[in-house]
Residue, then its C-alpha position, 0 to 999 in steps of 0.5 A: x858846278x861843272x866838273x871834269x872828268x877826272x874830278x868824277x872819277x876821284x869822286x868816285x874813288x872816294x865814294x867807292x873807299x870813304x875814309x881813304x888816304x891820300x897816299x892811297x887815292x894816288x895809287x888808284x887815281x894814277x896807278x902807272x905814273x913815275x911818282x908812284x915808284x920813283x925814290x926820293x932821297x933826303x935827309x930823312x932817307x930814303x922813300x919810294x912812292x912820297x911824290x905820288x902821294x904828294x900829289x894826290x895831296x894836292x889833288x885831294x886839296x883842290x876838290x876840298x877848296x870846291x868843297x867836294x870832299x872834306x878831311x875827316x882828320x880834323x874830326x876825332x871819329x873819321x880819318x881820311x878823306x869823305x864826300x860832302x853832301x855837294x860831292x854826293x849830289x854831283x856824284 
């Protein structure tokens, strides 16, 4: 399987903070984008930062579909988001 550049680093990312949330990955993954500081405002209140986790949620969901990552939130033990053996070996 080939993977981009950027696939490595989030694989990185998740080698280096195994357990790691999404909200926390997009942080890391992209530091300086808009969504990261820009407020969302519905009917729930106000929230700064729901974008960027969102989309790293989605970014998150996409490597799993590769079966590169898997969410450790439907275990009882792990929380987060671990890299599969695939992800170690492409690591």
């Amino acid at each position: 399987m080939r993977l981009s550049e950027r696939q490595i680093q989030a694989m990185k990312i998740i080698q280096e903070n195994p357990g790691i949330t999404a909200r926390r990955f997009g942080e890391m993954f992209w530091p300086d984008h808009i969504s990261q500081r820009k407020a969302s405002n519905n009917s729930y209140g106000c929230q700064y930062g729901k974008a960027g986790w969102l989309m790293a949620g989605s970014y998150l969901g996409k490597l799993r579909k590769k079966g590169i990552i898997r969410n450790g939130f439907a275990l009882i033990s792990e929380t987060g988001f671990h890299l599969t053996g695939k992800g170690i070996d492409l690591c």
